[in-house]
LUMMIMAR-33995 format. One record per residue: residue in one letter; y, x negated, z of N, C-alpha, C in turn. Coordinates in steps of 0.001 Angstrom, whole numbers, plus 524288, in hexadecimal, padded with zeros to 5 digits. Each point is the difference from the previous one (the first is absolute). Layout:
BEGIN
aYXZYXZYXZ;...
***
This chain:
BEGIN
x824B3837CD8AA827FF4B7FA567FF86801BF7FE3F7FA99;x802027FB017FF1D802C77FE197FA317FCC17FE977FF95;x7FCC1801E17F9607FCEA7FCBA7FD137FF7E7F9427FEE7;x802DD7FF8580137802D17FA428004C7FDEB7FE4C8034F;x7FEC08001E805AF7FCE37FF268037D7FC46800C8801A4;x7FB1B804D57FC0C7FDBD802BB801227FA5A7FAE47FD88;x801FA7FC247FD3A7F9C57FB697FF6F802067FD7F80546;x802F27FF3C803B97FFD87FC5D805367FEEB8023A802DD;x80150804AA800BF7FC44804D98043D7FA057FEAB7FF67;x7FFCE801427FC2E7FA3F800987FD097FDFA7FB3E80303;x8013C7FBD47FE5A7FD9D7FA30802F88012680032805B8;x802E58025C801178002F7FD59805EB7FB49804CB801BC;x7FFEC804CE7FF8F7FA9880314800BF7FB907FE72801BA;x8009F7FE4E7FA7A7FA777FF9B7FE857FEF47F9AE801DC;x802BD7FD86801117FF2C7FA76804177FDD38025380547;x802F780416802C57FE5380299804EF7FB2A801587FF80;x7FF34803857FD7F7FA45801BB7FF547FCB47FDC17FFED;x7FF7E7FAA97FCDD7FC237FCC47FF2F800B17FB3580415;x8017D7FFF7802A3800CD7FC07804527FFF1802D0804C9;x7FF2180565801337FFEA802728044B804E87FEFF803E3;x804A57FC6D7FDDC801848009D806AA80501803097FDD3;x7FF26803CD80451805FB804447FEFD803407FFA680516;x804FE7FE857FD77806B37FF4080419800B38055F80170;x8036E80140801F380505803D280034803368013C7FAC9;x7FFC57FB557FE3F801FD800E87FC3F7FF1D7FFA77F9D4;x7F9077FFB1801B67FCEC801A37FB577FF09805408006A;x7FD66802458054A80061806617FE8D803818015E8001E;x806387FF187FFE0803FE8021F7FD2D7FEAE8014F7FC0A;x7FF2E7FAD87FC457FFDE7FD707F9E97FBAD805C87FFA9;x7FA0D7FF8A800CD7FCE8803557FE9D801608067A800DD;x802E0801F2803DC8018A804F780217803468026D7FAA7;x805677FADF7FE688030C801617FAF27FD90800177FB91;x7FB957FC347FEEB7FD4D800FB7FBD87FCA1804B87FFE6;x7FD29801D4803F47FCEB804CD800738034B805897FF35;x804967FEB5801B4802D3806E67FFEA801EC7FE677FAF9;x801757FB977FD978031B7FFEF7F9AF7FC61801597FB87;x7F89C800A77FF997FDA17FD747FBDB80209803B27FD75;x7FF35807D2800A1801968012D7FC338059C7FED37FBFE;x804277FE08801DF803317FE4A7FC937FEC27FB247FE21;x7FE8C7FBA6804027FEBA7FCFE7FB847FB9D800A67FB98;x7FBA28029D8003E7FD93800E57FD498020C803AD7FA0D;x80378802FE8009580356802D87FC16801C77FADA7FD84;x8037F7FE24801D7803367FA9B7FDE07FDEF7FCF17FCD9;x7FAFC7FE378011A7FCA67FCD57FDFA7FE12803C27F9E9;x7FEED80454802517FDAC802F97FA72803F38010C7FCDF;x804588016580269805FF800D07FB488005F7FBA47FCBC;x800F17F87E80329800CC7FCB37FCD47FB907FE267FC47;x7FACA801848003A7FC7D7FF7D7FD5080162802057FB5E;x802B280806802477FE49801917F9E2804E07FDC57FCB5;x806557FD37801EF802D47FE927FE147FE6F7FD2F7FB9A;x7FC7D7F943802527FE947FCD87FE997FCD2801757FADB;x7FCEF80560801397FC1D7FFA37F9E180527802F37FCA3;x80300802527FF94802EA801EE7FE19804577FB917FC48;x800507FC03802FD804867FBD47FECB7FA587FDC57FC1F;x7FC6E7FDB3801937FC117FF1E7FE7C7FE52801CD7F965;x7FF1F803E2800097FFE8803757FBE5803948005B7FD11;x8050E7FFE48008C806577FE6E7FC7B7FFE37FAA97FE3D;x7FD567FAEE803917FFDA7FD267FD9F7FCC2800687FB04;x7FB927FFF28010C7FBA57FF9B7FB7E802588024F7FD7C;x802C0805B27FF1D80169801277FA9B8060C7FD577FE95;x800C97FDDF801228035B7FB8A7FF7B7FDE47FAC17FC24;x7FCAA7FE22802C47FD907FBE07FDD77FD168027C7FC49;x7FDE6803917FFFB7FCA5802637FAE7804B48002F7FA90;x804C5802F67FF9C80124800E77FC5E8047D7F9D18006F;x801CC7FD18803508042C7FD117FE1A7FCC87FA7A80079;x7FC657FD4A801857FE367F95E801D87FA957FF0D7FDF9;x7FF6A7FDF07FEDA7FB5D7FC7F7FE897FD1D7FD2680408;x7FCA580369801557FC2E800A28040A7FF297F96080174;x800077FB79803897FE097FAC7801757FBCC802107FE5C;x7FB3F7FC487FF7D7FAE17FFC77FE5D7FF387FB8B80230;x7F8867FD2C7FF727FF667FCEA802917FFC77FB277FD9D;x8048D7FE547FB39800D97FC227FCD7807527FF7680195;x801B08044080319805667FE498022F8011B7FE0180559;x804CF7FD81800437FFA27FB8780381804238024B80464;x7FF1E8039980397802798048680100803BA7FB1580612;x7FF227F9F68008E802407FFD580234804407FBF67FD7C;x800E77FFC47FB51804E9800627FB35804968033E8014A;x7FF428047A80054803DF8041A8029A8062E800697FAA1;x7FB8F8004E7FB67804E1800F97FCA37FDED8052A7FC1B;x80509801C57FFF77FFB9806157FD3C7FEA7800547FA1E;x7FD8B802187FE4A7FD82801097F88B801DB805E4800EB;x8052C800B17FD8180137805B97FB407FC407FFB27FA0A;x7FB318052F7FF727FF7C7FDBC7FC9D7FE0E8078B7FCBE;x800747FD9A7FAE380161804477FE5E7FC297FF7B7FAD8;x7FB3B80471800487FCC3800417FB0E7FFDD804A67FC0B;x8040D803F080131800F6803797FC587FC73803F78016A;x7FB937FF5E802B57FC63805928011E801AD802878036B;x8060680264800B97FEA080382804F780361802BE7FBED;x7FF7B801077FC96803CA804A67FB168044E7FF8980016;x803EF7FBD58022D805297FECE7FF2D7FF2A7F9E37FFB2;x808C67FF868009B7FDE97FA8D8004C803067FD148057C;x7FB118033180345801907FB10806ED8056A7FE967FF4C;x80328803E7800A9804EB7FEE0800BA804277FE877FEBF;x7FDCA7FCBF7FB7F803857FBB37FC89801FD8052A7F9FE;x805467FF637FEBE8030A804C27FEA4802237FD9B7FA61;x80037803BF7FBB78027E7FDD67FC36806FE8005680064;x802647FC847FF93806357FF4380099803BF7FF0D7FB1A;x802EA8049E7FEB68023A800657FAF37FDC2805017FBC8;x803DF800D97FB797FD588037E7FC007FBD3800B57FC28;x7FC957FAFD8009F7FF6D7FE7A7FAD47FA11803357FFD9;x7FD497FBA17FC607FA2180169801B47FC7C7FD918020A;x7FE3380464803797FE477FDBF806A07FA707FE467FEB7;x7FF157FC7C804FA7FB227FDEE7FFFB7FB96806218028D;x7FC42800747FDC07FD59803F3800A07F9FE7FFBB8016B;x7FD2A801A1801647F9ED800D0802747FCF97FFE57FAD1;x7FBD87FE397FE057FB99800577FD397FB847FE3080166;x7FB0D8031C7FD4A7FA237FED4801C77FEE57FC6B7FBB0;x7FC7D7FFFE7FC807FED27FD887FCAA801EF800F97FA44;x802E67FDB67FCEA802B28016E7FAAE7FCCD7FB747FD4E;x80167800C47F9DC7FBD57FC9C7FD038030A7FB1B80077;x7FC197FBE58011E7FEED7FA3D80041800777FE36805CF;x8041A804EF80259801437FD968065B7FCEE801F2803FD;x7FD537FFB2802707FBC680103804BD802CB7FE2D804ED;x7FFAD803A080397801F27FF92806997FEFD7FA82800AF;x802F17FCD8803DB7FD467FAA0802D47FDC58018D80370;x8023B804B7806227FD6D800328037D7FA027FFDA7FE76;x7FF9C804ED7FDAE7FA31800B37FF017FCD37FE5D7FB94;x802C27FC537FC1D7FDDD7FC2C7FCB77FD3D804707FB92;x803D1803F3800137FD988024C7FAB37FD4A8052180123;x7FFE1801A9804EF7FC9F804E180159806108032E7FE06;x7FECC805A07FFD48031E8033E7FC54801928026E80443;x7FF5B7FDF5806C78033E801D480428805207FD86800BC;x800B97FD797FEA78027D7FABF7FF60805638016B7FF18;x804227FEC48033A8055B800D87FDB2802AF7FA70800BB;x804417FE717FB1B803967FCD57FF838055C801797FEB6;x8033C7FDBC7FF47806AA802797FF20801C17FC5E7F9B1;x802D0802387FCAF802537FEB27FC8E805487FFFA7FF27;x802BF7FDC57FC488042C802317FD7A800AC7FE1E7FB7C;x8047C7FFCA7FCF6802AE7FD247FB3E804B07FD5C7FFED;x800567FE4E7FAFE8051F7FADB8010B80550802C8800BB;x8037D7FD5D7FD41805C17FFB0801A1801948035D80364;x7FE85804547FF75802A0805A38027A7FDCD7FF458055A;x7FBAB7FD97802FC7FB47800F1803C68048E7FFA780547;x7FE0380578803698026F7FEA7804F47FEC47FBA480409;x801FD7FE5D804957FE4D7FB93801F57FCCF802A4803B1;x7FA267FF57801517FBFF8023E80464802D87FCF4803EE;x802348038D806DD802127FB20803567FC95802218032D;x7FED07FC48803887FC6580077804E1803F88029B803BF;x7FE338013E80458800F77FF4280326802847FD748047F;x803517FF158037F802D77FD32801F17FC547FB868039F;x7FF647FB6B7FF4E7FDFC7FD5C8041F802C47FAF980410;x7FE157FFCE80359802857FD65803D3800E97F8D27FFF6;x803D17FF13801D2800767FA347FE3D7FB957FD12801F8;x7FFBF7FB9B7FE2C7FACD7FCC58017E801797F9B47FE67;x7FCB47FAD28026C7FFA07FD237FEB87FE737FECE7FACD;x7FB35803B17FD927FCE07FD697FC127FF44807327FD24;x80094800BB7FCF57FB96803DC7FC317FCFB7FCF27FBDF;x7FC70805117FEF77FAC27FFC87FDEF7FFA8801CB7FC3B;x800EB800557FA677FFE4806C67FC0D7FBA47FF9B7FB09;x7FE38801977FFF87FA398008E7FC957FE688050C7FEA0;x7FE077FF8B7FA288014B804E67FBCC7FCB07FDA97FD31;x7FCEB805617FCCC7FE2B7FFD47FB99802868008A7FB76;x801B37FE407FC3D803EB800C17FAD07FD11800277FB2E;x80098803EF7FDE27FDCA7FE137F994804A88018D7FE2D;x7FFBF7FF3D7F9AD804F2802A47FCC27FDB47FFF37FABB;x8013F803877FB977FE007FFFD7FA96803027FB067FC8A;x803DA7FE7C801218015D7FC207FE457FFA17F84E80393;x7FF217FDEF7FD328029E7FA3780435805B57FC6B7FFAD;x802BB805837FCD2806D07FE0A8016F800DB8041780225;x7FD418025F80345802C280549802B18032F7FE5C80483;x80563800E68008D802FE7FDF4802C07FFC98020480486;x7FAC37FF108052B80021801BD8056C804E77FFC98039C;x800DE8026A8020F8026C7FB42805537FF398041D8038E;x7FF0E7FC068050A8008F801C4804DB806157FEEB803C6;x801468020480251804AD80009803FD800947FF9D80592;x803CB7FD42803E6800B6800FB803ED803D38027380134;x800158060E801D480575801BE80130800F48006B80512;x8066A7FC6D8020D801AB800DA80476805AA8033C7FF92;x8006C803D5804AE8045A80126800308020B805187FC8E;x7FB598031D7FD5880107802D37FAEE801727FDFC7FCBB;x800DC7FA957FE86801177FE2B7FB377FD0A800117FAC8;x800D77FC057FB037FBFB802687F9A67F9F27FBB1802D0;x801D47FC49803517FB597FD2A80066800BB7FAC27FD69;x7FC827FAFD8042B800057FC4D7FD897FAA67FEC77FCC1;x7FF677FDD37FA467FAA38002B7FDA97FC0A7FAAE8035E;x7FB6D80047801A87FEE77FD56801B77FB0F800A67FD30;x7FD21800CB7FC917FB737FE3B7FE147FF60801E87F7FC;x800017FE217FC6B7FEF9803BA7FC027FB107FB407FBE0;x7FD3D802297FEC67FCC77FD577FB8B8002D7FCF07FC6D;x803AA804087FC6B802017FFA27FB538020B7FB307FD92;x7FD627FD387FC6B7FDD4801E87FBBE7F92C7FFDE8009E;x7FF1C801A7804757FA16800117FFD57FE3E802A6803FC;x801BB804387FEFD7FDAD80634803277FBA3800008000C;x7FADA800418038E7FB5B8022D7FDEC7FE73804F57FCF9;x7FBDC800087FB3F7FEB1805697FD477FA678018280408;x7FD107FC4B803437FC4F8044E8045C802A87FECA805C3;x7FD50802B1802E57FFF47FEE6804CF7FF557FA4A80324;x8050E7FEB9801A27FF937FC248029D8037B80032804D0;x7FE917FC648047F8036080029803B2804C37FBA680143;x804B8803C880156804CF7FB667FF8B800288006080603;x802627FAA68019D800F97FE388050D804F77FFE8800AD;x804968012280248803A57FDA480202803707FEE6805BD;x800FB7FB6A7FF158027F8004380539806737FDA780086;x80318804E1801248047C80012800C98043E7FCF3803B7;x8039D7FC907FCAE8025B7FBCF803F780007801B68034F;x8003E7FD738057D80311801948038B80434804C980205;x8036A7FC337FC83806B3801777FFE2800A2806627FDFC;x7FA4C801857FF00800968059E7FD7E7FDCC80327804F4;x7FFD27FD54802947FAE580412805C6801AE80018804B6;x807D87FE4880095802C7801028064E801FC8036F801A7;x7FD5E805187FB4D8030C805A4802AD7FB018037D7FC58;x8005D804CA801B27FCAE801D37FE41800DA801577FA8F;x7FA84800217FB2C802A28011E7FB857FA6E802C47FE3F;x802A6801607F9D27F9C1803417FE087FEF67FD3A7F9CD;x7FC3A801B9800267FC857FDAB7F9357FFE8802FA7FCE2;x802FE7FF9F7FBD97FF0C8014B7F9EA7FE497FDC97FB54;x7FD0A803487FEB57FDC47FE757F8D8802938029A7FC86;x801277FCBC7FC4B802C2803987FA9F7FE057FC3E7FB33;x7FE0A803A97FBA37FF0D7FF5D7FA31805C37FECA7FDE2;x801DF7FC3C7FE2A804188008B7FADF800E08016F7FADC;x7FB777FC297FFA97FD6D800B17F8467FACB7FDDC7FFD8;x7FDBC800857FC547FBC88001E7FF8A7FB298028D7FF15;x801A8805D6800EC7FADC8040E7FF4C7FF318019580547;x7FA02802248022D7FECC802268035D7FEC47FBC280332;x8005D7FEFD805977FD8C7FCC3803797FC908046A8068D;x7FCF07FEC88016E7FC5780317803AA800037FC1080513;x7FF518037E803C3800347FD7C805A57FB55800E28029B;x7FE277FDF7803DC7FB8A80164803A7800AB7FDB580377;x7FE1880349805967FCFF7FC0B80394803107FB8080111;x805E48024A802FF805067FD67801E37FFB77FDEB805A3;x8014D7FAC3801537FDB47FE9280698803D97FD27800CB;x803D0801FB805AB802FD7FBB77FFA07FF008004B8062D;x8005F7FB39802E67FDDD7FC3280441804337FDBD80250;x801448024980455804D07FC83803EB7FEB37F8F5801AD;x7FD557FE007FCB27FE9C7F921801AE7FE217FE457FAB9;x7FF1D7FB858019A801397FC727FA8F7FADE801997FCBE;x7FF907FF097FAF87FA2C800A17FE247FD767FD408003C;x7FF2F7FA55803317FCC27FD7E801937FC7D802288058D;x801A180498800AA7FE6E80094806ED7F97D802257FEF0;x7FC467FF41803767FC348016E7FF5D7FF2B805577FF19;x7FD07803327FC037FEAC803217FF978050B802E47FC25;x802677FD4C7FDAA801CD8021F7F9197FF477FF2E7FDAD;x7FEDD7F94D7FF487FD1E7FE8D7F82A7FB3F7FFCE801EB;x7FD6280153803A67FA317FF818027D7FF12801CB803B0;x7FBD280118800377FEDC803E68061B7FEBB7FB3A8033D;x800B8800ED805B4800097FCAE803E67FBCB7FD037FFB4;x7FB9180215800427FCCD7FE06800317FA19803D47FD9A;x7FAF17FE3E7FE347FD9A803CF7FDD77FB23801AF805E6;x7FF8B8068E800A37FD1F8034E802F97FB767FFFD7FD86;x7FE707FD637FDC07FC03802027FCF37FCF87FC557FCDF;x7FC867FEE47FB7B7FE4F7FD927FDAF804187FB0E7FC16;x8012B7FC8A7FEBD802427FD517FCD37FC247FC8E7FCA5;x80157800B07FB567FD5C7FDDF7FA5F8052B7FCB47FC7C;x7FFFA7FBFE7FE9F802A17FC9F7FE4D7FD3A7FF527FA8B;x802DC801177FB6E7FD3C800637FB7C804957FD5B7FBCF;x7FE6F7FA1C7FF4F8071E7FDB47FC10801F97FEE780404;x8018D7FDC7801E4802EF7FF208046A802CE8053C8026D;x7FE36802FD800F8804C18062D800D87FBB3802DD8025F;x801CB8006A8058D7FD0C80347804E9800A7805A27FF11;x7FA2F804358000F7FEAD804867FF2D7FE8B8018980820;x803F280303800727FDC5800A28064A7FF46806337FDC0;x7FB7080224803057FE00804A37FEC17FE60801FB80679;x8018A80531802D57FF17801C0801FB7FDE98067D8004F;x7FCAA8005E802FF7FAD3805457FDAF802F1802C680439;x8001A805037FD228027F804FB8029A7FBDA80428801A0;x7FC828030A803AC7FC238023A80094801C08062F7FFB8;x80433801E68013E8026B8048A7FF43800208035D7FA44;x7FCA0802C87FEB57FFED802A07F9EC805C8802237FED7;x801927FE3C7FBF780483801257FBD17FFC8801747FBCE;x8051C804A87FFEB7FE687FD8E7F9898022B7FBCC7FDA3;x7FFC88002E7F90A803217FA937FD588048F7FE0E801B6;x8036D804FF7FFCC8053C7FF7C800BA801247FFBF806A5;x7FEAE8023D8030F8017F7FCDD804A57FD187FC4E80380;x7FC5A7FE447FD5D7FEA57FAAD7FFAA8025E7FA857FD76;x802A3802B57FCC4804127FC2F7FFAB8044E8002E80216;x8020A801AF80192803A9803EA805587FE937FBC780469;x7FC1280113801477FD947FD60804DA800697FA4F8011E;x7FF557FD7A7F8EA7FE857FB0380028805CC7FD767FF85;x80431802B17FE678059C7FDA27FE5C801B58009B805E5;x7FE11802818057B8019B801878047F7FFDC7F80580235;x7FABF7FF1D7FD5B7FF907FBA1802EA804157FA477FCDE;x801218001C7FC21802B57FE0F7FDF98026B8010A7FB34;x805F9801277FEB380081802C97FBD67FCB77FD3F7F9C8;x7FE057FBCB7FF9E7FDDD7FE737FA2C7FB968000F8006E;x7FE46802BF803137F9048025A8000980006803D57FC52;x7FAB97FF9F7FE897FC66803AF7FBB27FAF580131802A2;x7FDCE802647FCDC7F94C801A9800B37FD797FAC07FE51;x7FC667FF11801687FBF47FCB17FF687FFA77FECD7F8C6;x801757FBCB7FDA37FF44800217FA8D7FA767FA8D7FE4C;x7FD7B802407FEDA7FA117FC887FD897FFB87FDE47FCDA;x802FC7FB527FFBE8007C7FE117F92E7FBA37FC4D7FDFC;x7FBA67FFA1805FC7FD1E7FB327FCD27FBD4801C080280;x7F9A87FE717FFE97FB407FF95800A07FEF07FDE280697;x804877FAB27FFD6803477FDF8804357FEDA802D5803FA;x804AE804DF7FF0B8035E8021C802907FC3E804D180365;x7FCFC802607FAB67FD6680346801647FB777FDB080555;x7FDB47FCB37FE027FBC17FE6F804C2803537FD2B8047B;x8031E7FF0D801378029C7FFA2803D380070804C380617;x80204803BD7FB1B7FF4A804C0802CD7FCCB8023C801E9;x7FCD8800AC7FD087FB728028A800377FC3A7FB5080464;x7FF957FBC8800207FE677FCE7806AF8049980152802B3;x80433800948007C801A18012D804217FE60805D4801E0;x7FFD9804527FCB67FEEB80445800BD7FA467FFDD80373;x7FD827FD5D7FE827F9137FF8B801FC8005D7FE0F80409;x803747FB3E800487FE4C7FE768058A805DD8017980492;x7FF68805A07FE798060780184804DC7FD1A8059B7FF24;x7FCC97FFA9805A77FB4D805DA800B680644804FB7FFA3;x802A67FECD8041D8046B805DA7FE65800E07FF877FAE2;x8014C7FE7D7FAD28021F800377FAF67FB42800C07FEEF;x7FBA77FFEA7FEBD7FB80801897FEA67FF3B805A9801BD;x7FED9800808052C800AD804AA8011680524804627FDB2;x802AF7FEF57FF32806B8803147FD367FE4C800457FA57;x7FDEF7FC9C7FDC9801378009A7FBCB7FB997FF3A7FD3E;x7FB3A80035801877F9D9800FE7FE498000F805167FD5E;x80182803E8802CC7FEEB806617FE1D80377800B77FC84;x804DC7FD4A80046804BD802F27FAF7804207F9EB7FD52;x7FE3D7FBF5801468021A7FD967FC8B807707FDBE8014E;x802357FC6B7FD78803507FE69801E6803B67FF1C7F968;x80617801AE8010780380801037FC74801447FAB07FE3C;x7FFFF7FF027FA338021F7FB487FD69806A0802EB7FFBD;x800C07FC6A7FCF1806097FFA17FC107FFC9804BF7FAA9;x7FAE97FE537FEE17FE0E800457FA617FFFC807227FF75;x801E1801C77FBF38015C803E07FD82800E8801257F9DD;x8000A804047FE7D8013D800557F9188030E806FA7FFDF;x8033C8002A80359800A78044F7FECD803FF802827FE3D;x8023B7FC5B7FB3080304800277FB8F7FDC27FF5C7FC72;x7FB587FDAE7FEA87FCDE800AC7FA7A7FB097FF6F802E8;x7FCF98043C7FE287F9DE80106801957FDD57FA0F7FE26;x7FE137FEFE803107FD277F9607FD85802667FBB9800F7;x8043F8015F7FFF9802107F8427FFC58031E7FF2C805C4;x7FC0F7FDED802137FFAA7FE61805F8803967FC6A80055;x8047B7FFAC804EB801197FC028018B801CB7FF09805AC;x801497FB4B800D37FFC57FF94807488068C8001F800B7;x80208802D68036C803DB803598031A803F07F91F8035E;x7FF877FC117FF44800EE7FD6D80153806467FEE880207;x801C37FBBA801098064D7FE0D8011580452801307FC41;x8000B7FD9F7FCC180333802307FB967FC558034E7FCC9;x8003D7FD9C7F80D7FEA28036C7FD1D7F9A4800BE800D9;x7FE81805687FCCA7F80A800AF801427FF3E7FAC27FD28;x7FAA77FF6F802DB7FCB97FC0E7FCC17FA468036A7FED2;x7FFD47FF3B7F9637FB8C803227FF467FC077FC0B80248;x7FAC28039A7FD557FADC7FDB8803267FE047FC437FC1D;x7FE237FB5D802F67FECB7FB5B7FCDD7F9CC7FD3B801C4;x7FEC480388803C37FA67800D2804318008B806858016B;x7F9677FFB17FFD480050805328027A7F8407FFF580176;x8002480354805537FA037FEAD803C780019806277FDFA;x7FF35803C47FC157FEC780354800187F8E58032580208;x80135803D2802767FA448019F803077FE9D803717F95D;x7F9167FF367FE887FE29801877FBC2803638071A80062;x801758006C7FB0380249804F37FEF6803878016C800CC;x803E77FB9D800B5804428003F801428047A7FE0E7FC74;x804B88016E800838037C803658018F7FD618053E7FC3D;x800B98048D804297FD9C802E67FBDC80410805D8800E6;x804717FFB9801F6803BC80502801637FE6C805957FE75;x7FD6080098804F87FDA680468800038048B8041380340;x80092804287FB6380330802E9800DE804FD800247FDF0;x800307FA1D7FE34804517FE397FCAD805087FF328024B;x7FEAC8019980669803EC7FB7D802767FF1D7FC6E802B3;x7FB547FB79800147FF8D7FD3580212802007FA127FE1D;x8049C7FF0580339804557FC197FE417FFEB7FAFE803ED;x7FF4680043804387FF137FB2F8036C7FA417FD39800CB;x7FFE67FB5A801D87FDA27FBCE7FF207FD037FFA180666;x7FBFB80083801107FCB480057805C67FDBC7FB747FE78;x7FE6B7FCF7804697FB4A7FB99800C87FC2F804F68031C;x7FE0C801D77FD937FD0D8058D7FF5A7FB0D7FE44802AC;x7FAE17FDA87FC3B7F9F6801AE801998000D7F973802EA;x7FF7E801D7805E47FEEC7FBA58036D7F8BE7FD638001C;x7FE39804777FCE87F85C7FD347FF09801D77FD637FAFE;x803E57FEDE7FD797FF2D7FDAD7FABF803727FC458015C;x802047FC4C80495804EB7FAAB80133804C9804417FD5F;x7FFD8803CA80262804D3803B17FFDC804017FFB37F9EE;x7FC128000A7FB488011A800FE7FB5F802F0804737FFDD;x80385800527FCA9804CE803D27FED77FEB3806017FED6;x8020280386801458016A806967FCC58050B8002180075;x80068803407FB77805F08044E7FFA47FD8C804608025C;x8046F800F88041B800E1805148024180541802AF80185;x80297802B4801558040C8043E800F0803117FCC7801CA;x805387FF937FF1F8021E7FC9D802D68028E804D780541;x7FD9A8046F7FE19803598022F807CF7FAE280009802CA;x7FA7C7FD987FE5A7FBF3800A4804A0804037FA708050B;x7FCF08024C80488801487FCDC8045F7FABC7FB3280128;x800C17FB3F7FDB17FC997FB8080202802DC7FADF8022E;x7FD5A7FF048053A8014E7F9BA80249803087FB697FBB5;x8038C7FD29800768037A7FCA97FBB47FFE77FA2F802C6;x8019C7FDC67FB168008A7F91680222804CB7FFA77FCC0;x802337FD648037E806BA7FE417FDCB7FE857FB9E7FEC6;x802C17FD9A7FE0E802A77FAD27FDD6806DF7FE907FDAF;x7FFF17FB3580414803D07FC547FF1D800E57FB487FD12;x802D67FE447FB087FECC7FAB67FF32805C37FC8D7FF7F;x7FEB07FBF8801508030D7FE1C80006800707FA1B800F8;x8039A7FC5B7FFD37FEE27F9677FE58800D87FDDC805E4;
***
């Protein structure tokens, strides 16, 4: 019997059966189905185990190349994010082109701290230097109505002569975005969006240093639709709690699954790439949470016994705390510390818990590889 026909068999059956009246040419139908089950029954179990197999190639597909939808993406948008944060020990594809000196992988060097991870010492970003610097090119992408391209940039100077490129055709590239004379010296994010007239055949993206000193990259996103589309300068909509503090919406959603620091923030960039950990900058902020925590019996329950992951860390200088935020840290300017606390016991206790839930879930430092329940946060205007 062709699988192909084997769900209309199935119905017309099982219509007989349950309606009792049998033709001639239903106990046909039933006679062929009775002498076939063992093959169809093989069939059915072969394409099953196909399916988990294809199944399983995907996920590791999407594990090492896509940025997981989350429940702040607008999955019926149906536009593609290449996006590239430097943690998988290369760099996602994108290749240095020419002799010079190449853009390269770094964790934390003095003054510059990772963006992904806002300063944790897991943290990788890419560098290079001026005149000589090869051009980083992406990858080839496909023509489109609209792109999207968004980057983190710092540079040690603010005449550092950036530029970015569109190359079609193997050609040097047309310049389509540069700073200069006002490069950023921290972390900030550049937007651009590329005429048209550059996007009717397929082409790829390059960055190149000219002059200027060293310039650093992070946390590269480029988006087949315009950057107005829901869910790039903002997540679609907020899953979760929203706090409006200054005019500028804090949507915070509670994660019940124990993590640690670092892929808890993993987790939280799944749902939108400019998510962070939960950052507490005010008295505000804190009792906010902490009623929502009380009156949401599952988050109480999750995170009564072990507590829930901030932003907040110091584990580049013992003591001087600060929150893991969007761009640069912001040290601590409030702090709900639980009596005896921070007290790094063991002398690696570097992350920031909303820890003792009998005290309105006042703060400890603890390990940043223990595994506890997390609250993301999004902000944005």
């Amino acid at each position: 019997m062709n699988v192909v026909w084997l769900p209309i068999a199935l119905v017309v059956i099982a219509n007989i059966v349950t309606t009792a009246k049998v033709s001639d040419q239903g106990c046909l139908d039933m006679y062929v189905f009775s002498s076939t089950y063992a093959t169809i029954s093989n069939t059915i179990g072969t394409l099953e185990g196909q399916v988990k197999t294809l199944k399983g190639q995907l996920d590791n597909i999407l594990q090492s190349a896509c940025l997981e939808p989350g429940p702040n993406t607008d999955t019926t948008t149906r536009f593609n994010l290449t996006y590239c944060d430097f943690e998988d020990g290369h760099l996602c594809n994108y290749v240095n082109k020419g002799s010079s000196y190449a853009w390269n992988l770094y964790s934390a060097i003095p003054n510059v701290r990772d963006h992904t991870y806002m300063g944790a010492k897991a943290g990788h970003f890419i560098r290079t230097y001026d005149t000589s610097s090869l051009q980083l090119t992406s990858r080839m992408f496909d023509k489109a109505n609209s792109y999207c391209i968004r980057f983190y940039l710092r540079a040690t100077n603010t005449s550092s002569q950036f530029v970015v490129y569109i190359k079609e055709d193997g050609g040097v590239g047309y310049p389509i975005y540069s700073p200069a004379p006002h490069t950023p010296t921290t972390w900030s994010l550049v937007e651009i969006v590329p005429d048209q007239e550059y996007l009717s055949k397929p082409f790829q993206i390059a960055f190149q240093v000219l002059s200027g000193g060293y310039a650093f990259l992070d946390d590269i996103m480029v988006y087949n639709a315009p950057c107005h589309t829901p869910g790039i300068r903002k997540p679609v909509s907020c899953n979760g709690k929203e706090l409006t503090i200054d005019r500028t919406k804090h949507c915070y959603t509670a994660h019940i699954e124990p993590r640690t620091y670092i892929d808890a923030i993993r987790a939280c960039k799944k749902e939108w790439p400019q998510n962070h950990l939960l950052s507490v900058t005010s008295a505000t902020v804190q009792q906010y949470i902490v009623n929502w925590i009380h009156n949401d019996s599952g988050l109480s329950a999750a995170g009564g016994p072990t507590g829930f992951w901030t932003s907040g860390q110091d584990e580049f200088k013992e003591g001087d705390f600060y929150w893991a935020s969007d761009l640069e840290p912001v040290k601590f300017n409030y702090t709900s510390w639980h009596v005896g606390q921070p007290n790094n016991v063991g002398g690696h206790q570097n992350c920031v818990l909303l820890e003792y839930a009998n005290d309105n879930y006042n703060w400890g430092d603890v390990d940043c590889g223990e595994r506890h329940p997390f609250i993301c946060e999004a902000v944005y205007t």
